[in-house]
N, C-alpha and C positions, 0 to 999 in steps of 0.2 A: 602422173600417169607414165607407164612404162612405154618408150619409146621401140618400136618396130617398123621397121623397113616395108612399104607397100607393095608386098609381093602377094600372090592367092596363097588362100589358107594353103591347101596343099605342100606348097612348097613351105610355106610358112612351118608346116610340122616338121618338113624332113631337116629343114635347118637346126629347130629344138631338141639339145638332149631330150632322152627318156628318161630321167631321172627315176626310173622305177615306178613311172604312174603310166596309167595308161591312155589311149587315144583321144580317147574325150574330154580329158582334164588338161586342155592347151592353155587355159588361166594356169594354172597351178603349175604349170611349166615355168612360164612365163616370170612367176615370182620365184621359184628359186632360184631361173636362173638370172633374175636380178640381183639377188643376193649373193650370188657366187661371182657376179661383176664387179657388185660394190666391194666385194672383200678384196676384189681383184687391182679395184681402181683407189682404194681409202686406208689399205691396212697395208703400210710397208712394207710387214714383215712377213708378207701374206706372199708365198708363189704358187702356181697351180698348182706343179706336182705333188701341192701337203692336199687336196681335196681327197675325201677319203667314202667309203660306204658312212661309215659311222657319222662322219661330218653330216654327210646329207640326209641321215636319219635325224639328226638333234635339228636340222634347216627344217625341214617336214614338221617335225612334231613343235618346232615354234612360231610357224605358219599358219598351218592348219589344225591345231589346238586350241580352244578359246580358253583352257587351263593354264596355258604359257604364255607368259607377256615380257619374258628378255632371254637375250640369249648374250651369252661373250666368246668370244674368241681370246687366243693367245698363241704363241709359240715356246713350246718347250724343246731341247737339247739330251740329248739321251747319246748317248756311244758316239755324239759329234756330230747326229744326224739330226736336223729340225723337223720335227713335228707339228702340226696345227692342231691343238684342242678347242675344246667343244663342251659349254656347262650353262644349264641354266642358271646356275649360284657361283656366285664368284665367295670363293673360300679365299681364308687369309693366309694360304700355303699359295697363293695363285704366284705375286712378284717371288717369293724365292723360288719355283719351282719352274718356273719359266726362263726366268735371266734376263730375260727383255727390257726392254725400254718402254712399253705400253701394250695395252690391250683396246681391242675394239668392242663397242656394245650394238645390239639390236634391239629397240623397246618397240611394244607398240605404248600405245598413251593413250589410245581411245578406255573410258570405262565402259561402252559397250559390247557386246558380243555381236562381231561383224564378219562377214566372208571377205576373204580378203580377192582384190581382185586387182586386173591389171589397171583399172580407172581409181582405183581407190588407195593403192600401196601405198601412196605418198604423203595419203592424209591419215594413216592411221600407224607407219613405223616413221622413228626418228633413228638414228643412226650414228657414230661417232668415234673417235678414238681417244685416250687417254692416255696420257705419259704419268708411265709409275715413280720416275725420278722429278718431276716438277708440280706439286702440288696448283702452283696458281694457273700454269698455261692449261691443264688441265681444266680449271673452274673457265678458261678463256672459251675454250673449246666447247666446254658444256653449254653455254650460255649461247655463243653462236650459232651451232650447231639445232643444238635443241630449243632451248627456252625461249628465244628472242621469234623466230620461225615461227614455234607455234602460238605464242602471245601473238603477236602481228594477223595468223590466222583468225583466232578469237574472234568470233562476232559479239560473242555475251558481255562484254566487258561493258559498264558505262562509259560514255564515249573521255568526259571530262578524267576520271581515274586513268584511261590509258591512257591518254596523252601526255598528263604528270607521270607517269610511271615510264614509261616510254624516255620523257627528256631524262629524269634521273638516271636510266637504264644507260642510255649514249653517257653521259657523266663520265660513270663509274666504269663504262666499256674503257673509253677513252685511258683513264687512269691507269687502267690494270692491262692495258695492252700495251703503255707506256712503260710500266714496273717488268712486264716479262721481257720486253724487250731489252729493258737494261741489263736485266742481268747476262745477255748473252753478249753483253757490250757495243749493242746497235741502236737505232734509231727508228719506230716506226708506228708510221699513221694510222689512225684509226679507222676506219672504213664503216660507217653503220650500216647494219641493216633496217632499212624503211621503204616505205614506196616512195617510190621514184619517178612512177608512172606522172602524166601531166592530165592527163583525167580527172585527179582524183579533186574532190568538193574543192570550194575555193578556202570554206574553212579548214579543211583537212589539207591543206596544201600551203598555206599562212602557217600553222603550227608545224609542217613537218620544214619549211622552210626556216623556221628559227630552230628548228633542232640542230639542221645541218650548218647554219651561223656559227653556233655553240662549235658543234666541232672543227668549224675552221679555225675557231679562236685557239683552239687548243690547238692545232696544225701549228699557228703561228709561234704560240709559245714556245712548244720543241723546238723547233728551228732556230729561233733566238737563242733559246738559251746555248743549244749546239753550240752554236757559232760566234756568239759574246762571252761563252762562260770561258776567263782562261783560269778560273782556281779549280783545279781539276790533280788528279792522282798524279801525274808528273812535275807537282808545284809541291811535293809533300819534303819534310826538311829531309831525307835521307834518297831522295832519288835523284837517277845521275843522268846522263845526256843520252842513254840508250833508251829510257822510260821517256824521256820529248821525243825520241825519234818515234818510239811505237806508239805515244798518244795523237802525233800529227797523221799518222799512217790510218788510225783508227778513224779520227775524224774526216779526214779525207774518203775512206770507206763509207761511212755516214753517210755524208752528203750528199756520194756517187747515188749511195743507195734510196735517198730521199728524193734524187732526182727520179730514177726509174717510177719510183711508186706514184709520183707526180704523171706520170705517162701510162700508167693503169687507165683501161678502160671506166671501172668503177669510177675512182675517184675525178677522172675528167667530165664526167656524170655531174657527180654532185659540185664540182665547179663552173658547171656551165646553167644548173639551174635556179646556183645564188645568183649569178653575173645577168639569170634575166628575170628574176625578183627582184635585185639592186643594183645598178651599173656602180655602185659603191663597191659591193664585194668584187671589182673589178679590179679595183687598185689593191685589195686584199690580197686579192690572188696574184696580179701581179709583183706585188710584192716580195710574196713567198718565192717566186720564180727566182727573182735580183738576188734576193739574199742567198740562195743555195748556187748559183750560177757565182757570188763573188766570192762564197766562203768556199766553194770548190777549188776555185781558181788560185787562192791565197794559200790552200793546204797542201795545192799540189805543187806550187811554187814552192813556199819553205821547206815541204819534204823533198824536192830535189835536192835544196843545199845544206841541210842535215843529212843527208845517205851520204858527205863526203865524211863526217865524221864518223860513220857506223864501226869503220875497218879499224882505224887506231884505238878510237874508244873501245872495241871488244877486246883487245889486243889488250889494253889496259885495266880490263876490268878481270882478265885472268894472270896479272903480273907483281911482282913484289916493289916495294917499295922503291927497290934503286935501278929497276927494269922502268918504271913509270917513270923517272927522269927523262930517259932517252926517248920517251914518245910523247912528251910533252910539249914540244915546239912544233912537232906536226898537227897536234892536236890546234896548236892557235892559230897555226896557216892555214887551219880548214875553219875557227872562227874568223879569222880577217879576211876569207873568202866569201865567207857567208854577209857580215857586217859589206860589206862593199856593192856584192854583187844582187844579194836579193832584195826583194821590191818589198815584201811584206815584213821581212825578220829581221831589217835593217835598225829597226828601233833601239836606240838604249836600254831601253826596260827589256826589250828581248835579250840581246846579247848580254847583259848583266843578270840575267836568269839564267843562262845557259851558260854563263862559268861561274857560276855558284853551284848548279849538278856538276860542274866538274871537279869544285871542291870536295864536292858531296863524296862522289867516286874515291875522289883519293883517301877523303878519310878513311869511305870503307872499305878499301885495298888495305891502309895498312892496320884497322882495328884486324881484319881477319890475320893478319902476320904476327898479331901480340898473343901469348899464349896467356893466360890466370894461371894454369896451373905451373905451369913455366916460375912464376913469381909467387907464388905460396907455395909449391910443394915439390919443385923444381929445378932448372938449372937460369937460377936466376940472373946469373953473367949473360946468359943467351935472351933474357927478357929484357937487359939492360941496353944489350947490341940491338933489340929488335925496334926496343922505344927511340935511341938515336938515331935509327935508320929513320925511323917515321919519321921525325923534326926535320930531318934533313932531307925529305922527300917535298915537306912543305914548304921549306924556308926555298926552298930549289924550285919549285913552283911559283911562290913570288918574285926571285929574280924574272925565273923565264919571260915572265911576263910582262914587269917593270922594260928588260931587254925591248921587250916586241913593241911596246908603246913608245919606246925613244925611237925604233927603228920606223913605226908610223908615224910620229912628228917629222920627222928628218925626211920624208917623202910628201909631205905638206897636206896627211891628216891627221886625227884627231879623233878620240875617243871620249866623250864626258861622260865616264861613268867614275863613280866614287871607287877607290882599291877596298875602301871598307865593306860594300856590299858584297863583294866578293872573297875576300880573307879573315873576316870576322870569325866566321868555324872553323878555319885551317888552324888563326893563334891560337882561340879557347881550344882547339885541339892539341896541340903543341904543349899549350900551360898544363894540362890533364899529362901531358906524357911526361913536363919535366917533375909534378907530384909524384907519376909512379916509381922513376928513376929513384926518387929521396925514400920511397917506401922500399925499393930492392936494395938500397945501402943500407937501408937499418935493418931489411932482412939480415943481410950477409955481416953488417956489423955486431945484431945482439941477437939474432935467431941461430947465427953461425950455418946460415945454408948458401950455399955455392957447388960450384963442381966439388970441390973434394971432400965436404960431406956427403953422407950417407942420408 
């Protein structure tokens, strides 16, 4: 039902545009100018000043025609100026011709032929937007929006088929609000729609009480896995200490973010209606609470003392081979700061993870300093000098390092970690470059290419 301020009709009209109808048609007021709300309040790319006569002709004629049952909207670009169109058919010239990022729909879904009125809008149009760049948040939206809404309305349904249909339906919601999420690289809840209400049957209220179990279980598993998973994209063999700093940075976001949603209205709902169905889902949910309150705590911790590395390591990640030397001891006094002083990233397994990305780095500083074509069809003397700089970018890297650890003995700590987990890809890197070095000697001794060939 459309909602109006309890004022007398009178005023009631002079408040109503005239949309082009006249005095007695204060229904039919009333739903365009819902419709010109909703476009107002749900379509982003929606400002007033795109309402136009034409718009309000195609609002009209999909209203109050029992011929038309959808309408879409869009925005198209013309001389730099946006426009808002208006079709009952969406053509497949609509995403190029638009440029946008999505369009909004109007259906109705009744198959009767009905007046539409200000008591009845809500039961006979659904409503929605669609992003033309993301196929699935799209199907997210549709489902939301529309299907779940009017299923739940349903009275026709056999009671047993909705309620299997219903649990599946949360399942598959859960999953696929998981999957959109990820790919924006965040974290987030699922929220059902169901009654909620405490009215409702006691059998109806047993079943919808295990739906929402279901989805807590799923709540929980997100959150574990957040916050135990450490084989993630900055554990991959080629990433270097800048990818730990933006994965800790990420997960910390996460978490923030998984608190707030925890502090939703909604979702304080349906933890407060397991917790008095089961004082069990008590310790569930508190649970959920501990873990995102310590995983917060520990992201926001070791991303402090990772931001000390950000500066040198960017500084090395656009430097050549024998420019990396010189920033390399700073780089271990912001690991032996970190090894000391934080509470979470203190580990061995950590800090022998995080100077293996810094192996990682240097290799790839100095693969980008070797040219191929430089050693096949080039100045191979110059591919020669590039690959002894590399060796000697590594081997200079081990000392530095060897250095820092006698100078942490001699101050009465101590480091157990093995040199092999961390120099293993520097040597096999080394051994590769002293190969290519033997391939640009046989070039220049039996290809006869060097500088003063041609």
């Amino acid at each position: 039902m459309i909602e109006t301020e309890p004022v007398g009709q009178e005023a009631q009209q002079e408040q109503l545009e005239d949309f082009g109808l006249g005095p007695d048609e204060r229904d039919k007021k009333l739903i365009v100018r819902w419709i010109k709300e909703t476009l107002s309040q749900q379509f982003p790319n929606y400002q007033s000043h795109m309402w136009t006569p034409e718009i309000l002709a195609n609002c009209k004629k999909f209203l109050f025609d029992n011929g038309e049952d959808r309408i879409f909207f869009w925005v198209e670009t013309i001389a730099q100026v946006e426009y808002l169109v208006s079709s009952m058919v969406l053509t497949k010239e609509t995403k190029r011709l638009s440029g946008q990022d999505c369009f909004m729909y109007f259906l109705k879904y009744t198959e009767k032929k009905v007046v539409l009125t200000e008591d009845n809008v809500d039961d006979h149009i659904v409503y929605g937007v669609i992003p033309l760049d993301d196929n699935m948040k799209g199907l997210l939206n549709q489902i939301n929006s529309v299907t779940l809404p009017k299923f739940l309305r349903d009275k026709e349904w056999p009671e047993n088929i909705k309620k299997d249909l219903l649990e599946q339906t949360h399942k598959f919601m859960a999953n696929l609000t998981e999957m959109v999420s990820q790919r924006k690289g965040a974290t987030e809840l699922y929220i059902p729609i169901d009654n909620m209400e405490d009215d409702t049957g006691k059998t109806d209220m047993k079943d919808r009480n295990h739906r929402l179990k279901e989805v807590l279980s799923h709540w929980t598993k997100q959150i574990r896995d957040l916050i135990n998973n450490q084989t993630n994209q900055s554990d991959s063999d080629n990433a270097g200490p800048l990818e730990e700093i933006a994965d800790w940075s990420l997960r910390r976001d996460n978490l923030i973010n998984i608190k707030k949603q925890l502090e939703q209205a909604k979702l304080k709902r349906i933890l407060d209606i397991l917790k008095q169905a089961d004082p069990k889902n008590l310790s569930t949910s508190n649970d959920l609470v501990n873990q995102i309150t310590g995983g917060a705590e520990e992201s926001e911790d070791n991303l402090k003392y990772l931001q000390s590395l950000k500066g040198p390591c960017t500084e090395m990640a656009k430097a050549t081979p024998s420019q990396i030397v010189t920033i390399l001891p700073r780089i271990l006094n912001c690991v032996r700061l970190i090894k000391e002083k934080s509470k979470f990233y203190n580990a061995d397994d950590k800090i022998s993870g995080l100077l293996r990305k810094i192996s990682n780095e240097i290799i790839n500083r100095c693969k980008k300093c070797i040219s191929l074509d430089d050693m096949l069809r080039g100045d191979v003397h110059k591919c020669i000098r590039d690959l002894r700089e590399a060796i000697s970018c590594g081997n200079a890297w081990r000392s530095i390092y060897d250095e820092t650890i006698v100078a942490i003995r001699k101050r009465g700590g101590e480091w157990k970690i093995k040199p092999d987990s961390i120099f293993a890809q520097i040597e096999a890197f080394n051994q590769r470059c002293y190969d290519l070095i033997e391939i640009c000697e046989g070039q220049i001794q039996f290809a006869r290419k060097g500088r003063e060939v041609d």
